[in-house]
C-alpha positions in Angstrom: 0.0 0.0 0.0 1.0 3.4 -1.0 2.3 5.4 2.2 0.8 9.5 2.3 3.0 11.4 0.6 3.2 15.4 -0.7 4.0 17.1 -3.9 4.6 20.8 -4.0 5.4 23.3 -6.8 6.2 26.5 -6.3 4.5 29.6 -7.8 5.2 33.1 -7.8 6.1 35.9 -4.7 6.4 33.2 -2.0 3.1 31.0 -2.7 3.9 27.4 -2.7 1.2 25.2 -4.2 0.9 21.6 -2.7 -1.2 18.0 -3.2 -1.1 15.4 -0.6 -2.1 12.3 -1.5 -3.6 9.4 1.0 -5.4 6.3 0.2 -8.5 8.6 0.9 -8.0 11.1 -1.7 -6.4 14.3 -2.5 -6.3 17.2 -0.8 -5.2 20.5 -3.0 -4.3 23.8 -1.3 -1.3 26.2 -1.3 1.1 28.6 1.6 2.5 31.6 1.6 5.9 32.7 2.8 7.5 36.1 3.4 9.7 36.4 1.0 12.0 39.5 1.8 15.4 39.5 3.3 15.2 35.6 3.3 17.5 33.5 0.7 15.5 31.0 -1.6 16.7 28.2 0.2 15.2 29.5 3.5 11.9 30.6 1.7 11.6 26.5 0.3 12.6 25.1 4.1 9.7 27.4 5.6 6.9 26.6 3.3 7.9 22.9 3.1 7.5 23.0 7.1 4.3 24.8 6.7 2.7 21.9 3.9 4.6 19.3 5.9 2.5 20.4 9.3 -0.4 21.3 7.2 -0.2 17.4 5.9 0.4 15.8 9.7 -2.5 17.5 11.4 -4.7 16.1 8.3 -3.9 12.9 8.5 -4.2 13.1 12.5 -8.0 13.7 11.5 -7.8 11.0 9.0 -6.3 8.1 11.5 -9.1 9.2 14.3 -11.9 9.1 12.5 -11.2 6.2 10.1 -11.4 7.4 6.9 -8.3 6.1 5.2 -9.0 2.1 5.7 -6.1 0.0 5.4 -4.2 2.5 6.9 -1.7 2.3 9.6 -1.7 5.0 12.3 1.6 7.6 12.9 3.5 6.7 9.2 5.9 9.3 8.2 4.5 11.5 5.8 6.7 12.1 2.6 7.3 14.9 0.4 9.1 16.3 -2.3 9.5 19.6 -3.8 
């Protein structure tokens, strides 16, 4: 079985679209990050830990209330950018 993973792409001024993907579906959204005074590595790191929170606390809700079956509880989630 496939383990919950995220894809992001990054867009213009800071906004960082993402899609994570779970045995349940998809779920589509995008962040924002300041970008001034901050080098583009930093900017990746701080939306990546945005998504990657973003992504944790949804499949928290996922776990408690059942709606990925066949899914083991507290798996790491994957991304890439």
């Amino acid at each position: 079985m496939a383990q919950r993973h995220f894809i992001v792409r990054r867009s213009r001024l800071g906004r960082f679209n993402f899609t994570l993907l779970t045995i349940a579906g998809r779920l589509t959204g995008s962040v924002t990050v300041p970008v001034e005074g901050r080098s583009a590595g930093e900017i990746k790191q701080h939306a990546l830990d945005q998504i990657r929170a973003l992504a944790e606390e949804f499949a928290r809700v996922q776990d408690r209330e059942g709606s990925s079956p066949g899914r083991r509880p507290a798996e790491p989630i994957e991304g890439r950018a």
